[in-house]
DOVEX-441239 format. One record per residue (C-alpha): x, y, z; residue in one letter; residue number from 1. Coordinates in pm, 1 decimal. Example, Ala and Ser with C-alpha at 12.3 -4.5 7.8 and 13.67 -1.06 7.14 Angstrom:
BEGIN
<pt <1230.0; -450.0; 780.0>; A; 1>
<pt <1367.0; -106.0; 714.0>; S; 2>
//
This chain:
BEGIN
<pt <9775.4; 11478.1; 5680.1>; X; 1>
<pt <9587.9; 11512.1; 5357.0>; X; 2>
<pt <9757.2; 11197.2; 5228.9>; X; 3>
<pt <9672.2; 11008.6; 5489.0>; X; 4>
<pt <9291.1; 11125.2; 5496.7>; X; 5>
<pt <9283.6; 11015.1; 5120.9>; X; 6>
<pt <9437.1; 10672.3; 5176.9>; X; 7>
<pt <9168.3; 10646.5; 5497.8>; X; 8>
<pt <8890.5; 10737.7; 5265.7>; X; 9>
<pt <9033.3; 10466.5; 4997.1>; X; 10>
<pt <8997.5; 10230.3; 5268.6>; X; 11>
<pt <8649.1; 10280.8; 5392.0>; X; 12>
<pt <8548.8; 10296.6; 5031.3>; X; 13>
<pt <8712.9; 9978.4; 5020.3>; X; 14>
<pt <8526.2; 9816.7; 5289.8>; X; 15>
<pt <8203.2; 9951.6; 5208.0>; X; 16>
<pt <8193.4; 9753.4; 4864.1>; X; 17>
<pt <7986.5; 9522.9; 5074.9>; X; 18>
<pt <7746.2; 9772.3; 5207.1>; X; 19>
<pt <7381.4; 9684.8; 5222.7>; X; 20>
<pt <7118.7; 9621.0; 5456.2>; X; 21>
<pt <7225.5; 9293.1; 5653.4>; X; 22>
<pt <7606.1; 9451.7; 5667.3>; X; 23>
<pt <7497.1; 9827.7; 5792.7>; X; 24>
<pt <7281.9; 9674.5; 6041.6>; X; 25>
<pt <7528.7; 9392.8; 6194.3>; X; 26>
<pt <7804.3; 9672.5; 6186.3>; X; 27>
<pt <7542.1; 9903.8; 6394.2>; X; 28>
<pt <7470.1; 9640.7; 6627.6>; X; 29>
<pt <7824.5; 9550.6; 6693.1>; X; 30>
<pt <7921.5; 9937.6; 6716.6>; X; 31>
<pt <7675.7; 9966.6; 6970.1>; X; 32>
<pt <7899.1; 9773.2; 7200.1>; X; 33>
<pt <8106.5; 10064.3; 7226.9>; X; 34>
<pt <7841.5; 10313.6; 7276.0>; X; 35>
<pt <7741.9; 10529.0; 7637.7>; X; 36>
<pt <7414.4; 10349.2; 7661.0>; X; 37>
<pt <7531.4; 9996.5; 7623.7>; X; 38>
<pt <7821.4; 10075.6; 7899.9>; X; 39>
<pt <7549.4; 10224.4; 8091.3>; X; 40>
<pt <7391.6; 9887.8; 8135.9>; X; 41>
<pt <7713.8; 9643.9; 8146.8>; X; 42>
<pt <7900.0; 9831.2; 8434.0>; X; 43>
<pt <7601.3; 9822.0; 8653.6>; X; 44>
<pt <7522.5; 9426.2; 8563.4>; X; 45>
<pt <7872.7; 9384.9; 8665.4>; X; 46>
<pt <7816.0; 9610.4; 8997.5>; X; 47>
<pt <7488.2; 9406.1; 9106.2>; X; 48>
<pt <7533.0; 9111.8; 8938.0>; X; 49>
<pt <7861.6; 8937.7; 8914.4>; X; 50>
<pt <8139.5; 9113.2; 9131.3>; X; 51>
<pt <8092.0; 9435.9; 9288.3>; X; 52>
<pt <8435.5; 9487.8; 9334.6>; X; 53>
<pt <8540.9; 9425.1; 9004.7>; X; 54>
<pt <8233.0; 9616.0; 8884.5>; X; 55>
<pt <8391.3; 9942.8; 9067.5>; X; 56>
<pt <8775.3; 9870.6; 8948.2>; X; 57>
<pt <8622.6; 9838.4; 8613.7>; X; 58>
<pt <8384.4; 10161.1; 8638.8>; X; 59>
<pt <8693.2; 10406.6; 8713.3>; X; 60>
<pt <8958.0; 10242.0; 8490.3>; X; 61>
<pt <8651.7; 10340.9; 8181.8>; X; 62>
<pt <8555.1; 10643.7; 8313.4>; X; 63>
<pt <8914.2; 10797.3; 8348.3>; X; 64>
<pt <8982.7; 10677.3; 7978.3>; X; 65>
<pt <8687.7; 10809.3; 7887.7>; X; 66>
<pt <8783.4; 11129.8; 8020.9>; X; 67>
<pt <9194.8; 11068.0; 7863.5>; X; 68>
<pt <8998.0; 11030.5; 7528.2>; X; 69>
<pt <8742.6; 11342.7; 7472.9>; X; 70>
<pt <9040.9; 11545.0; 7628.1>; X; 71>
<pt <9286.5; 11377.0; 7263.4>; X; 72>
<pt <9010.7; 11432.1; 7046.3>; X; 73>
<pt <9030.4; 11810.0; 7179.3>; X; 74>
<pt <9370.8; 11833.2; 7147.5>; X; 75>
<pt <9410.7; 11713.0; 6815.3>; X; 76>
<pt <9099.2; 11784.6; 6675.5>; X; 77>
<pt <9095.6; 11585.7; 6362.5>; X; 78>
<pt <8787.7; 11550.9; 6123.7>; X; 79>
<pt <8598.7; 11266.1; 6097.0>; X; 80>
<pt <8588.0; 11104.1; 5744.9>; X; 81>
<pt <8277.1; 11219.2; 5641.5>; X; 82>
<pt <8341.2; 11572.3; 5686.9>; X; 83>
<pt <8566.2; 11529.9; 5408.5>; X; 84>
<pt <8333.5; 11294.7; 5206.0>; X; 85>
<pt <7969.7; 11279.8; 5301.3>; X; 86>
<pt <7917.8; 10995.3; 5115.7>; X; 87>
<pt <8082.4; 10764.0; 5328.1>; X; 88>
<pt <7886.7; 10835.1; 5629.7>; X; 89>
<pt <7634.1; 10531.8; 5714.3>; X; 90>
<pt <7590.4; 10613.3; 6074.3>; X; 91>
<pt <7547.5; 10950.7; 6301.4>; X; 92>
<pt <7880.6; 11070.7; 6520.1>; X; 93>
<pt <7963.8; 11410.1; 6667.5>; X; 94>
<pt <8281.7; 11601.4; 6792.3>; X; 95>
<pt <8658.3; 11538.7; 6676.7>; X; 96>
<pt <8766.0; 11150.6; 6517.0>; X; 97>
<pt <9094.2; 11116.5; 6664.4>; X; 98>
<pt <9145.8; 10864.6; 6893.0>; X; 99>
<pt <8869.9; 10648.6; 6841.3>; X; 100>
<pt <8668.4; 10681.3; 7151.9>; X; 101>
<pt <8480.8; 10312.6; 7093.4>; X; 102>
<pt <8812.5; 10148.0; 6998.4>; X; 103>
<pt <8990.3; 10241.0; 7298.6>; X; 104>
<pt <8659.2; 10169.3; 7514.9>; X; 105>
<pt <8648.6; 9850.1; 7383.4>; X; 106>
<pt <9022.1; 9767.3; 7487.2>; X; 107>
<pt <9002.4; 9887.0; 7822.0>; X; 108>
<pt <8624.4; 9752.9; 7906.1>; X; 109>
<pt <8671.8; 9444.3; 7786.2>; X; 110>
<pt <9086.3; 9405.5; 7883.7>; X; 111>
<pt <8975.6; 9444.3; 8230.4>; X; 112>
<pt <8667.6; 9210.3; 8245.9>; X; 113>
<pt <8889.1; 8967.7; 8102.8>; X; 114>
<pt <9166.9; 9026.5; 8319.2>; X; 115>
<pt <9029.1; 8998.4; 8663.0>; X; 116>
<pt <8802.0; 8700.0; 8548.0>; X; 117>
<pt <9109.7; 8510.2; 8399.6>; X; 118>
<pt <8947.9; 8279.4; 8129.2>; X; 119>
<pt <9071.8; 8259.1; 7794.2>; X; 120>
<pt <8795.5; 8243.0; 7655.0>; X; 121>
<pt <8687.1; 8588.0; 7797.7>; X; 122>
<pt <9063.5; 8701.9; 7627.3>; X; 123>
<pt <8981.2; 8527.0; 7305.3>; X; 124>
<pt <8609.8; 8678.3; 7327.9>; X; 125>
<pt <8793.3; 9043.0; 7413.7>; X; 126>
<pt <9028.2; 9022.1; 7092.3>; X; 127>
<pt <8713.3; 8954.7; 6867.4>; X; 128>
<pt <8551.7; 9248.5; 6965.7>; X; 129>
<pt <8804.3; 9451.3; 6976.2>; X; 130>
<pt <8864.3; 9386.4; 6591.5>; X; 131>
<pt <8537.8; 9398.5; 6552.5>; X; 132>
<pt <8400.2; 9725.4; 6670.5>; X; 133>
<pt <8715.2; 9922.4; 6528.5>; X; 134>
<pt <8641.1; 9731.5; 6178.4>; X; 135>
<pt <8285.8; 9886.5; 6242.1>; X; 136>
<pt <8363.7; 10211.6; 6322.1>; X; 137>
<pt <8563.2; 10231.2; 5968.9>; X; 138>
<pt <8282.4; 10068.0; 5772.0>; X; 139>
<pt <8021.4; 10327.6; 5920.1>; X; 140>
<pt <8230.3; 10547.5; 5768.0>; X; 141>
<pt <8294.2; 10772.0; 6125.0>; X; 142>
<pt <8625.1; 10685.3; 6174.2>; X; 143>
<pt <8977.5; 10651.5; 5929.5>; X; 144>
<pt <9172.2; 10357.1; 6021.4>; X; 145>
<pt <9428.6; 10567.2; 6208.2>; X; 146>
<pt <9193.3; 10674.6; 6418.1>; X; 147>
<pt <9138.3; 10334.0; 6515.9>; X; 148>
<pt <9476.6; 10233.5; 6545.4>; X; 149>
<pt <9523.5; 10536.5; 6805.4>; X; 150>
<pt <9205.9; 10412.2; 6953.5>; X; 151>
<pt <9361.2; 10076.6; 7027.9>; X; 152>
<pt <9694.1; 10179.8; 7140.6>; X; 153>
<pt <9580.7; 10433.3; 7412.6>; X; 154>
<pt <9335.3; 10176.4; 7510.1>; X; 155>
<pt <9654.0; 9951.6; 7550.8>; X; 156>
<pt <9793.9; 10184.5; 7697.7>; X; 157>
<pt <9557.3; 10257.8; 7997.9>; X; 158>
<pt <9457.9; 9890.4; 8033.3>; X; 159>
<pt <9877.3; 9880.8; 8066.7>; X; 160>
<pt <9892.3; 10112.3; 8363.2>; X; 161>
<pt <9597.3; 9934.3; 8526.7>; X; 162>
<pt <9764.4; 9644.2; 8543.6>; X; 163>
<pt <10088.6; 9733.9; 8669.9>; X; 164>
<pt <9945.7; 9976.8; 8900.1>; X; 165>
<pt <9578.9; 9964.0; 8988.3>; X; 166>
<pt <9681.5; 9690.8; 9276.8>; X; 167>
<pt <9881.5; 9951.9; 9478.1>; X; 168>
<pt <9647.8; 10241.1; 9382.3>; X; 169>
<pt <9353.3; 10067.0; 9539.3>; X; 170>
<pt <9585.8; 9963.5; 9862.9>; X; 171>
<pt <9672.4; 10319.0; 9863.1>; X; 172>
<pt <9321.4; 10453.0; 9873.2>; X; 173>
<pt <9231.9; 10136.2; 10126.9>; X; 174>
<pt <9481.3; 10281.1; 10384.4>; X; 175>
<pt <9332.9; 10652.5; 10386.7>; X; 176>
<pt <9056.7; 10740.8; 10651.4>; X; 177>
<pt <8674.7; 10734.5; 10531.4>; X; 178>
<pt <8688.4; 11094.8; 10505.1>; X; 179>
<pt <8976.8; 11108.8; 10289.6>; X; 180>
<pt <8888.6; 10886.4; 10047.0>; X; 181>
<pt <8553.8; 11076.5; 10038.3>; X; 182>
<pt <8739.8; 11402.2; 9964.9>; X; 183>
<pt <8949.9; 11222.9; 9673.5>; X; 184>
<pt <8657.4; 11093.7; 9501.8>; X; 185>
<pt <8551.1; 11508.6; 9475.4>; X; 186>
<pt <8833.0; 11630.6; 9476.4>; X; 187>
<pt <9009.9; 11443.0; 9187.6>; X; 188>
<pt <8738.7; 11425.1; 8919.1>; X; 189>
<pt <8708.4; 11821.5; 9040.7>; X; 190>
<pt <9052.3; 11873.3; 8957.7>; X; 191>
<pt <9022.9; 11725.4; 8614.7>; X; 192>
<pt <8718.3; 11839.7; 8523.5>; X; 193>
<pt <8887.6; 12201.3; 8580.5>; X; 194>
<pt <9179.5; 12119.7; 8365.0>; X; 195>
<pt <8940.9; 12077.4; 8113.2>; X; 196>
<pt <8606.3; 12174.8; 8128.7>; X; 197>
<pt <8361.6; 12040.2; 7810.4>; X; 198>
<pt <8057.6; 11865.3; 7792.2>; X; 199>
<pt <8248.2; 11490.2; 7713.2>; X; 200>
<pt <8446.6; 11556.9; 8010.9>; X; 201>
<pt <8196.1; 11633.4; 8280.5>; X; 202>
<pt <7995.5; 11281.9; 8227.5>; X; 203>
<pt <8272.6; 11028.5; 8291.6>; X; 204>
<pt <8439.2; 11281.4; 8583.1>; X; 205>
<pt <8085.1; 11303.7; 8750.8>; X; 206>
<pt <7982.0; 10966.2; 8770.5>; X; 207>
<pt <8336.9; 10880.4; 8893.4>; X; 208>
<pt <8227.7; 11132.6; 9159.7>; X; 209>
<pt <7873.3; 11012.2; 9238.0>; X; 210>
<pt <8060.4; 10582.8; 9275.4>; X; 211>
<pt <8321.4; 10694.8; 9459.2>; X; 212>
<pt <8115.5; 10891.4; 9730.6>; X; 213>
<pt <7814.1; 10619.8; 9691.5>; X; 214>
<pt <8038.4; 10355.3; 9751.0>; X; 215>
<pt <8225.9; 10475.9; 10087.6>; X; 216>
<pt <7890.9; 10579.5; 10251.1>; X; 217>
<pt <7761.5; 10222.0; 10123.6>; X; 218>
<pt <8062.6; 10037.1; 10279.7>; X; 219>
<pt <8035.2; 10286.4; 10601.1>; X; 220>
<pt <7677.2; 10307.1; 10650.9>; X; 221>
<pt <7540.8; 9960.4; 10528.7>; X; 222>
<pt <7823.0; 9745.4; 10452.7>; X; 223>
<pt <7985.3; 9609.1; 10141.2>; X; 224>
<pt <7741.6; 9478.5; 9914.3>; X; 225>
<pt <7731.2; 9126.0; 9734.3>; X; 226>
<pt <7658.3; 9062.0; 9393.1>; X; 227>
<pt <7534.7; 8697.1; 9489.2>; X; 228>
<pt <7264.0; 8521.8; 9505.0>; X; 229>
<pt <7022.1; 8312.4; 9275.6>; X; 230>
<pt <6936.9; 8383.8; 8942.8>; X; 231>
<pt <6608.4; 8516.6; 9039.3>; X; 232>
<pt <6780.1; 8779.5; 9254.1>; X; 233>
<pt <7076.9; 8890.6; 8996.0>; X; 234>
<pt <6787.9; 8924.2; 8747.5>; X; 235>
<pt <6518.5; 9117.1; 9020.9>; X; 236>
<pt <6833.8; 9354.8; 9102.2>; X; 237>
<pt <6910.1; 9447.0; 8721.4>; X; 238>
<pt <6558.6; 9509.4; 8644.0>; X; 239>
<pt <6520.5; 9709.3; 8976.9>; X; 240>
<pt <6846.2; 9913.6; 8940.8>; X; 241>
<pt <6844.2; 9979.4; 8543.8>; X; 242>
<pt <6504.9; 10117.8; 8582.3>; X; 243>
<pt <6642.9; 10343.9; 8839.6>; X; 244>
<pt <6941.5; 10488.3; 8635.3>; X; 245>
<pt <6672.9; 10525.2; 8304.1>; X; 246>
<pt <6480.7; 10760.2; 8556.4>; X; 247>
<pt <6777.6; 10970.7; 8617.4>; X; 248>
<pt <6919.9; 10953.0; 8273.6>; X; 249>
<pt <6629.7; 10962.9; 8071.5>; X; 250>
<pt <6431.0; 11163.2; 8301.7>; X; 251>
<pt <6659.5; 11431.4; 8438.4>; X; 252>
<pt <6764.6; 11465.5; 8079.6>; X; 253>
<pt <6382.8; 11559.0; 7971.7>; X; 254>
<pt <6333.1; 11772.9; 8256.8>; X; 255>
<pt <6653.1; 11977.3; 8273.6>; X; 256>
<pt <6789.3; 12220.7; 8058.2>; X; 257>
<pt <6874.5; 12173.2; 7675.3>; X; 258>
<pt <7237.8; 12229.8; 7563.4>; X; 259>
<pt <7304.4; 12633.5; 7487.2>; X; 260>
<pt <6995.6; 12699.4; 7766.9>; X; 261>
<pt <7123.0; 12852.3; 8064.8>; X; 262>
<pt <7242.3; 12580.3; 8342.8>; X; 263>
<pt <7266.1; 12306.6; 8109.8>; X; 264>
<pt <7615.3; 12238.6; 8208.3>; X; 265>
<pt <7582.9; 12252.8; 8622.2>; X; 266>
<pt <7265.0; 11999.0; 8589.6>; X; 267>
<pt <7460.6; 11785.2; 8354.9>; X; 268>
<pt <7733.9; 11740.4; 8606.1>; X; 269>
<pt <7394.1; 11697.0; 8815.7>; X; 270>
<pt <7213.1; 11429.0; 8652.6>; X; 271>
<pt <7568.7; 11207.5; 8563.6>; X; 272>
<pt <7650.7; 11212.1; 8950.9>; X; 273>
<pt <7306.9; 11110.6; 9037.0>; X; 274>
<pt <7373.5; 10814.6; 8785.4>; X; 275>
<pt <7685.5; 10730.7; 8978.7>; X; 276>
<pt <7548.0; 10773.1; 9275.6>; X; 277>
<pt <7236.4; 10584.3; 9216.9>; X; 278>
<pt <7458.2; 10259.9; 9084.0>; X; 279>
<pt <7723.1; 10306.5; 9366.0>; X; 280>
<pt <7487.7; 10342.2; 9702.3>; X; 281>
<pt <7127.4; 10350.5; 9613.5>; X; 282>
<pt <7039.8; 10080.7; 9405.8>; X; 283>
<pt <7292.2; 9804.6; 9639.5>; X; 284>
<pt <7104.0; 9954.1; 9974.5>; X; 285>
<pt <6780.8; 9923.6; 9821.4>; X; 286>
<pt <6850.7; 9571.2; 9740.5>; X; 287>
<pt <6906.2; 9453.8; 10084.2>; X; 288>
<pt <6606.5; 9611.3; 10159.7>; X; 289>
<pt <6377.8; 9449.9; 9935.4>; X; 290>
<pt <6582.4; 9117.8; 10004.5>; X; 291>
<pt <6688.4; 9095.0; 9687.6>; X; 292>
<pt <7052.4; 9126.0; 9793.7>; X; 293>
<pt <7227.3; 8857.4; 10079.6>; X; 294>
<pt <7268.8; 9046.7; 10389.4>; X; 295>
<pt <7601.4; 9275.0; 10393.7>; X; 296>
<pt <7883.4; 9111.9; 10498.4>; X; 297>
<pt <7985.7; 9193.1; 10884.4>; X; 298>
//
């Protein structure tokens, strides 16, 4: 492995011959693409705004890789690059390097969208940033190329399976009873989480919780929401709805325990299934009844 940590830090030396202001700053911005907080605002502007459905196919297909890829980084547990060189590092990352956990994001996240949406563009759009946040990640000097190779092929990988088998999963969930598919939406990301319990693992597996059960009692209760509407509306919804998931991420993050204080891990699970839950049933009910939502389909 040493050899190929010192060709990987060859490289990024390589590609940092350009570093400077306008460079670090474009490569932050496009890294940021592949960061928690920006999926934190596309997957609910795809939930309220464009296709609900797709927003929720979307959702779990990134959360489960998200889970797939702290779970590699665990197993392998490789260094980053600038635990072997500190000079290399122009931007903050924690925990293990390989996979890359923004180049396989990137591949599944923006596979999918362009998948279900079918324009080429949207494909031609996907492959760009693709290339372009792993090229970031190696400039920033937080990830060796290999990582970002991984990165991309178990992002392949999982965008793969989706679309060979996500069709007859969702049919499959479709013809269990209300309650059933309620109990698999615990019961699964349960499961997992207890395979393996860490920090990275508990986020994805408990908003995947919080949609799941938000999204049957939405369908049951209210009826399935639609993401249409005028411009005004799609607009009034994302403000409404993103300043409800800042409140519980930002908020219950302030006001609950620290990491290393006592609880921190049970509220975590906490606060990330509120976030589902808020995106999956709250925010769509509370659309239709500020009318800023058409009326549920009957």
């Amino acid at each position: 492995m040493d050899t190929i940590w010192q060709w990987g830090l060859e490289f990024i030396r390589t590609v940092q011959l350009i570093h400077g202001p306008l460079p670090d700053a474009l490569f932050k911005a496009v890294t940021f693409l592949g960061e928690e907080q920006f999926y934190l605002l596309l997957l609910p502007f795809l939930l309220w705004c464009v296709d609900f459905t797709i927003g929720l196919r979307l959702a779990v297909t990134f959360l489960l890789s998200t889970y797939v890829n702290v779970g590699l980084k665990d197993f392998f547990a490789q260094p980053r690059p600038f635990q072997l060189d500190p000079s290399v590092q122009l931007h903050p990352a924690s925990g293990y390097g390989l996979p890359s956990g923004h180049s396989q994001s990137v591949v599944v996240a923006w596979g999918v969208i362009a998948a279900e949406f079918r324009r080429r563009w949207l494909w031609a759009a996907a492959l760009l940033l693709m290339a372009a946040v792993g090229l970031s990640r190696v400039y920033l000097g937080v990830h060796f190329p290999t990582d970002v190779l991984a990165g991309w092929a178990v992002g392949g990988l999982i965008l793969g399976l989706y679309l060979w088998r996500g069709r007859r999963v969702e049919e499959w969930l479709r013809s269990l009873r209300p309650s059933e598919r309620v109990a698999a939406a615990l019961l699964v990301p349960l499961g997992l989480l207890l395979l393996h319990p860490a920090k990275g693992t508990a986020s994805p597996l408990a908003v995947l919780a919080g949609m799941g059960v938000g999204g049957e009692v939405l369908l049951r209760r209210v009826g399935h929401f639609r993401a249409a509407g005028p411009v005004w509306q799609r607009v009034a919804r994302y403000l409404v709805g993103t300043v409800g998931i800042l409140l519980v991420y930002v908020g219950l993050s302030a006001l609950f325990p620290a990491e290393g204080e006592p609880l921190y891990f049970t509220l975590r699970i906490v606060r990330y299934f509120l976030v589902g839950l808020w995106a999956g049933l709250v925010a769509p009910w509370l659309f239709v009844r500020l009318r800023l939502a058409p009326p549920p389909a009957s």
